[in-house]
C-alpha positions in Angstrom: 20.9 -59.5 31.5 18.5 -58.4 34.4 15.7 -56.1 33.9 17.0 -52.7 35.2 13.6 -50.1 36.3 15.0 -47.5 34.1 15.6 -49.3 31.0 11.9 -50.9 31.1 10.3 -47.4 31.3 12.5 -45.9 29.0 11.0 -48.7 26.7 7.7 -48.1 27.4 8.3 -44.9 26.3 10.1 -45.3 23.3 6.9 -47.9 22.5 4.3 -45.4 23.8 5.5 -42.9 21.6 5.9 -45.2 18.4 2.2 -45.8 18.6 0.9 -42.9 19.2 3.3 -41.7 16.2 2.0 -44.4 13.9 -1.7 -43.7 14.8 -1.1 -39.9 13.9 0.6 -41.0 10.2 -2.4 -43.4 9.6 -5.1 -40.7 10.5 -3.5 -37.4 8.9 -6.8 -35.8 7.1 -6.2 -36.3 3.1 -9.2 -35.5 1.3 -9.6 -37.8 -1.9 -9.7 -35.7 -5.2 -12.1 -34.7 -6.8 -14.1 -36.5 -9.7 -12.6 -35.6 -13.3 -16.0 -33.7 -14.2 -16.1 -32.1 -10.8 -12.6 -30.4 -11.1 -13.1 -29.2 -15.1 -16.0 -27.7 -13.5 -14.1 -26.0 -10.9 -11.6 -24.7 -14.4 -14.6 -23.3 -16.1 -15.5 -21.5 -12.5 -11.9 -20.0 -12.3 -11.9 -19.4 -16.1 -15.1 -17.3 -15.7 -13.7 -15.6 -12.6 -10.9 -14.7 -14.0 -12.5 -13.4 -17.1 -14.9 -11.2 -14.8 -12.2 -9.9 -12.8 -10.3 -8.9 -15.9 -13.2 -7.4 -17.6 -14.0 -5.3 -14.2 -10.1 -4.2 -14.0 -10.7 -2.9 -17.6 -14.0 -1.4 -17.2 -12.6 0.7 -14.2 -9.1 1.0 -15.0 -8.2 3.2 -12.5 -5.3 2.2 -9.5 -6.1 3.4 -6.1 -3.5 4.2 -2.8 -4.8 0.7 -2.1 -2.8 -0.6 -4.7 0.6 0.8 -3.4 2.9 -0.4 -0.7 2.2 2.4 1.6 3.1 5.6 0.7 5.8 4.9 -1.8 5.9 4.7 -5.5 5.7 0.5 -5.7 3.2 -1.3 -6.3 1.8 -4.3 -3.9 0.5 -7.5 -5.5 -2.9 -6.2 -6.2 -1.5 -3.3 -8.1 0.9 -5.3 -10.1 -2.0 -8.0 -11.6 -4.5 -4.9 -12.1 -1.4 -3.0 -14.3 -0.6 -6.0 -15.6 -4.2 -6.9 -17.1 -4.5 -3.0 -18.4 -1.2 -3.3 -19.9 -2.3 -6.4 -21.6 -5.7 -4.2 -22.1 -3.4 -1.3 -24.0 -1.5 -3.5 -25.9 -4.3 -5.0 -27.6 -6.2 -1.8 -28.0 -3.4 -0.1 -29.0 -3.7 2.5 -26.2 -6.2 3.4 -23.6 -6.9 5.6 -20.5 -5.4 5.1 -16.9 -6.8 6.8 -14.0 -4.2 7.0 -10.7 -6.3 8.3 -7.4 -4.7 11.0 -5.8 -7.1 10.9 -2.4 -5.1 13.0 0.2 -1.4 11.9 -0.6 1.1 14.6 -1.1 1.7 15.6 -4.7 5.3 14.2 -4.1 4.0 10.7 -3.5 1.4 11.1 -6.4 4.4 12.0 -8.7 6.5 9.7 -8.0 3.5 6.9 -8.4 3.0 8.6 -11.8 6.6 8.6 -12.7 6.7 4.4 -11.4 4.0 3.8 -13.7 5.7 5.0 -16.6 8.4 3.2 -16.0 6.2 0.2 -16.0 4.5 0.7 -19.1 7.9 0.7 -20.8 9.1 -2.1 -19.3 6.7 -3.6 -20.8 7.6 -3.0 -24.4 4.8 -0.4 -24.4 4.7 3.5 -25.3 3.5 5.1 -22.2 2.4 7.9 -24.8 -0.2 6.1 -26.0 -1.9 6.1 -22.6 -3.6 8.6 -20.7 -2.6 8.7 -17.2 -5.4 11.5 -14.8 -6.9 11.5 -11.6 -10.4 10.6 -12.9 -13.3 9.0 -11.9 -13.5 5.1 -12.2 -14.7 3.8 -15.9 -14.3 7.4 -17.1 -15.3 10.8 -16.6 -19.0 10.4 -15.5 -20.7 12.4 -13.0 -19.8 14.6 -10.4 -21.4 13.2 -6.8 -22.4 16.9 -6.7 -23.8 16.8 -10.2 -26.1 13.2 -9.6 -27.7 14.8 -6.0 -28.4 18.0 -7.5 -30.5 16.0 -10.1 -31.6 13.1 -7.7 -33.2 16.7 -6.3 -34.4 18.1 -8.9 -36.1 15.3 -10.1 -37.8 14.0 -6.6 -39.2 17.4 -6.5 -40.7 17.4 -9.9 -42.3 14.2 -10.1 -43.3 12.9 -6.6 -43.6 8.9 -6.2 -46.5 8.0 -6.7 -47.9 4.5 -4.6 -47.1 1.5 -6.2 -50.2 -0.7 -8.3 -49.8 -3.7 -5.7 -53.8 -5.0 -7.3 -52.1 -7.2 -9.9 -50.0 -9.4 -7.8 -49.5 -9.8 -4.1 -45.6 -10.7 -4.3 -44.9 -7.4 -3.8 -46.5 -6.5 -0.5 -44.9 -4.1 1.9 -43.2 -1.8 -1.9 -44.5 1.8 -0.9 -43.7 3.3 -3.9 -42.1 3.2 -7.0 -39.3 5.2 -8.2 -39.4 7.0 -11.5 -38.1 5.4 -14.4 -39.1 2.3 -13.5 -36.6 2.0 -10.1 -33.7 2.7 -11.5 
């Protein structure tokens, strides 16, 4: 058989690109695992995360537009694990409070968000009567913002700062003055 110039490149090519093929396969980035200890310590990390997360989801129990798709009644992944925790949260307690943010939607949007809710909770095996649904403040009923500068005034105009005592320690250098209370 004689050589023919289009059959050795082709060959050539076919080779070329074997190699560089078999080069990428031996080099593809796979980092090792992690030691045994190292990952359980990653599983108490994520535990504890979790278990924050949760607790915070409970302390505020409150679902904002942010946790709707858009302007409908559904809720988007972060709204269904944040109902799903306070329904777990409700279960347990037998009942609880659930504030829904209005913001500036319409009230037909905010009704129908309501109404989705309630659905949920029942789906869930759960009484929706035994939880209070209002557009509160996160965590509970707390302050008006009105309420907290009206006394942040009150109260800087009844006890003036006074300059902090820096002669005990120089770590604090550059602290003006100390709040009230002790800077709380």
């Amino acid at each position: 058989m004689k050589n023919q110039p289009g059959s050795y490149a082709a060959a050539v090519g076919a080779l070329g690109y074997l190699l560089v093929a078999a080069g990428c396969a031996s080099h593809s980035p796979s980092a090792p695992p992690p030691p045994l200890p190292q990952l359980a310590d990653m599983e108490i990390v994520d535990s504890i995360n979790d278990s924050g997360i949760r607790s915070a989801i409970i302390t505020q129990h409150t679902l904002y537009g942010y946790h709707f798709a858009g302007d409908s009644r559904e809720l988007n992944e972060l709204g269904q694990r944040d109902l799903a925790v306070l329904i777990a949260h409700f279960k347990a307690q037998g009942g609880g409070e659930l504030n829904v943010r209005r913001g500036e939607m319409s009230e037909t949007v905010y009704a129908s968000r309501l109404s989705r809710i309630q659905d949920l909770l029942k789906a869930s095996g759960f009484d929706p009567a035994q939880v209070r649904i209002a557009d509160a403040a996160p965590g509970g009923s707390g302050l008006a913002s009105d309420d907290v500068v009206r006394a942040m005034k009150r109260s800087a105009s009844d006890q003036p700062y006074q300059a902090a005592d820096r002669s005990a320690s120089g770590s604090d250098q550059g602290v003006a003055a100390a709040a009230p209370g002790g800077g709380k």
